[in-house]
N, C-alpha and C positions, 0 to 999 in steps of 0.2 A: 740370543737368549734361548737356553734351554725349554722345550716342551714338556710341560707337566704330564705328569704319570696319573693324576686326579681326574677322571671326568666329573666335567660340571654341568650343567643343564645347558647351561649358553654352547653347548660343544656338542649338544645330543638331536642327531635327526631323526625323525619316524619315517620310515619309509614302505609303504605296502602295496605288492606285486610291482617294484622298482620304480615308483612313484613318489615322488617327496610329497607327504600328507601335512594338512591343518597346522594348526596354532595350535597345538597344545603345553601344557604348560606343566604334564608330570604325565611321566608314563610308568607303569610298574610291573612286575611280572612275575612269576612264582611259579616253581616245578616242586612238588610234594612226590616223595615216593614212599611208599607203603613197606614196613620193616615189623614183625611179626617175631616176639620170642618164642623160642622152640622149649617149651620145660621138659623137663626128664624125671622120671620119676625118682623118688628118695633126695631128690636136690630143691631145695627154697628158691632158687633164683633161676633166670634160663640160664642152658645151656650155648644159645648162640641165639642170635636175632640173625633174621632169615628177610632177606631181600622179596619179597609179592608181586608188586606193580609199580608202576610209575604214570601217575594221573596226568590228566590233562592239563597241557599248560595252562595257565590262569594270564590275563594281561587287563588292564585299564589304562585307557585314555584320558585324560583331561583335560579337556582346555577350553577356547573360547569360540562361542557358537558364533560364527560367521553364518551371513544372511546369503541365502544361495547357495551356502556350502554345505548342507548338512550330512548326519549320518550316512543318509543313502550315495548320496555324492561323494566324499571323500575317503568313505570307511567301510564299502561295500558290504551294510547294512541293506539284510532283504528285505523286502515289502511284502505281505501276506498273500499276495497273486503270486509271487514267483517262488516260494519256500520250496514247491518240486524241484526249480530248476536251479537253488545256490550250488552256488562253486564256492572252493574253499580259495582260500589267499597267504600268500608268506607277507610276515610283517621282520623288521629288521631297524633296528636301532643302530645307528651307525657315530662314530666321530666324527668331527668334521674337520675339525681341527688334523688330526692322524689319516682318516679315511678306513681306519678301520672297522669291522664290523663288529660292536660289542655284543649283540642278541640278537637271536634267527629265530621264529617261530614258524612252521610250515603248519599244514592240515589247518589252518584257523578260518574261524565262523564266527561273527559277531554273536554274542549272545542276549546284550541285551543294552539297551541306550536310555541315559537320562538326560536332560535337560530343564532349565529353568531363567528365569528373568525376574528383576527386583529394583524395584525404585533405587533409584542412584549407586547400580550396580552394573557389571557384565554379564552379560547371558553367558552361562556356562554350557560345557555339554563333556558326559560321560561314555565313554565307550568300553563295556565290557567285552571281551575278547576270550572264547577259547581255542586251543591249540592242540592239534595231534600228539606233537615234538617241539622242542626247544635245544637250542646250545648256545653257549658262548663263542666268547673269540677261541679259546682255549684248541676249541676242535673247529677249524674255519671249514671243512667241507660237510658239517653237521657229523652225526649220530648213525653212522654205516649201519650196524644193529636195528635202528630203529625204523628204517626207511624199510627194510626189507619185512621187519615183523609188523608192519603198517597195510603192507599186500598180499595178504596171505590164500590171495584169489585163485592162484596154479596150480594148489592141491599139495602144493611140498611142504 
């Protein structure tokens, strides 16, 4: 039987700092990059739209709040004593099916977690997620450019 070309959620693992994470049950992500038309004078319309920035990855978590597993435990969510000392973490959505990696986030820091419980319900939990960088599978060794424009500590 041929392997589908479709991923499907039953086929998608979360994975952060090479760790298979949580139960989640929707993960999502978003790279926005900043594009800026150039006018020119005597002309109505731009000239050219002009590439700026490219923001911070965006990423959410969803799924179901395990008892002993939470935020802090599974999704290296910091706790208000250690915010001096977070370290950032790569998250990575992979196939499972293929084994391939469909999305790489590096530089990420939880930004911000929700949770809740409801009569004749499952406790859910939300992990927002930002990110330095992001790629696809497209570029498997990430964003050459972006690694290097991320350290700009050496003065060059």
């Amino acid at each position: 039987m041929a392997v589908s070309q479709i991923l499907t959620g039953a086929r998608a693992k979360v994975i952060l700092n090479g760790k298979l994470i949580g139960l989640f049950s929707q993960a999502t992500w978003s790279i926005r990059q900043g594009k800026e038309p150039a006018f020119i004078l005597g002309r109505y319309n731009p000239g050219e739209i002009v590439p700026t920035t490219q923001e911070a990855v965006q990423m959410s978590l969803t799924g179901y709040r395990v008892v002993n597993a939470g935020p802090y435990v599974v999704a290296s969510a910091t706790k208000l004593i250690n915010l001096l000392q977070e370290d950032d973490f790569t998250i990575q959505i992979t196939d499972r099916q293929t084994g391939e990696t469909i999305f790489t986030a590096s530089g990420c820091r939880v930004q911000g977690w929700s949770s809740g419980v409801a009569a004749r319900g499952i406790s859910d939990l939300r992990i927002d997620v930002i990110g330095i960088v992001g790629w696809d599978e497209s570029s498997p060794d990430g964003d050459d450019d972006a690694s290097s424009a991320a350290n700009l500590t050496d003065g060059s």
